[in-house]
C-alpha positions as CSV (number, residue, x, y, z in Angstrom):
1,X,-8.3,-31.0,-19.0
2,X,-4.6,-31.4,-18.9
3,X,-2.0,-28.5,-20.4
4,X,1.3,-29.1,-21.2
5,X,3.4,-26.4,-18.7
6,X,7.2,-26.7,-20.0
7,X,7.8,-30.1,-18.7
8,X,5.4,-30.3,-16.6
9,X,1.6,-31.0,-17.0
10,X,-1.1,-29.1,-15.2
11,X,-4.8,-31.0,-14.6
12,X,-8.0,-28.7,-14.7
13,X,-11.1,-30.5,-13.1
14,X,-14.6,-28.9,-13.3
15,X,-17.4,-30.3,-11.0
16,X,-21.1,-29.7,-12.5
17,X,-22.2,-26.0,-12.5
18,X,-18.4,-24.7,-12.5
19,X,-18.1,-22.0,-14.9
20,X,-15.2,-21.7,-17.6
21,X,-14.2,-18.1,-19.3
22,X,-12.2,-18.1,-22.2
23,X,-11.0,-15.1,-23.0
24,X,-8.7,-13.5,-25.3
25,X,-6.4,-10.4,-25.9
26,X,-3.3,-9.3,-27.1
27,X,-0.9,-7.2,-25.2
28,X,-1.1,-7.0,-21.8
29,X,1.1,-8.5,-19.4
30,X,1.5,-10.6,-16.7
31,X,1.0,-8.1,-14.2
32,X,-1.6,-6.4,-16.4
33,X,-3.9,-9.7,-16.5
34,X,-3.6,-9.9,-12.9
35,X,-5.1,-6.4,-12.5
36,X,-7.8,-6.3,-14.8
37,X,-9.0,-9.9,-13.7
38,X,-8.6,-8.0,-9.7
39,X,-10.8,-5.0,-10.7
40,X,-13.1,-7.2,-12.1
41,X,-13.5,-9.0,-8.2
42,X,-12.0,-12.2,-9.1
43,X,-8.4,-13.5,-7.1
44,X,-6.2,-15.2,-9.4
45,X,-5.3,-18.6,-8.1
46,X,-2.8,-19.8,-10.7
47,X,-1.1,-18.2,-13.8
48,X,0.8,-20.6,-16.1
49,X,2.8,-18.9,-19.1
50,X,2.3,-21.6,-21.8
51,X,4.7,-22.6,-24.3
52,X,6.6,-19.1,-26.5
53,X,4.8,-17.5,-23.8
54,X,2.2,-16.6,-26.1
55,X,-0.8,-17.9,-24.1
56,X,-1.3,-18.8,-20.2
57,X,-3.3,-20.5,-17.8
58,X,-5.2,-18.6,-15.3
59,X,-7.7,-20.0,-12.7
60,X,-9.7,-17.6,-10.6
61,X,-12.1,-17.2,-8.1
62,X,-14.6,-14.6,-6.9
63,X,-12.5,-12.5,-4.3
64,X,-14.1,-12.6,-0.8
C-alpha cells in the first residue's frame, strides 16, 4: 500500500501471515497514541500525520 505523506509517499509491504489493525478514535494525540499503543506491548516504529492532520500512519511491533 502506498499513502500519500505531504509530498512524500510512504510504501507499506505485508509478507503472508502479517497482521494489519485498523483502528480508530478521536481525540488523543500524538503522544497519547504512542502511549496507549506502549501499554498495550507494542513499540511504535513509524507515525505519519496524514494530510489536515486528521488521520496518521502508525506501524508497530510487539516490544521485546
Amino acid at each position: 500500500m502506498t499513502f500519500d505523506v505531504g509530498d512524500d509517499q510512504k510504501t507499506v509491504s505485508f509478507e503472508p501471515g502479517d497482521t494489519a489493525f485498523v483502528w480508530r478514535y478521536l481525540c488523543l494525540d500524538s503522544a497519547a497514541v504512542v502511549d496507549q499503543l506502549t501499554r498495550c506491548g507494542l513499540q511504535v516504529r513509524l507515525f505519519e500525520h496524514g494530510q489536515g492532520r486528521q488521520v496518521v500512519l502508525v506501524a508497530a511491533m510487539r516490544a521485546q
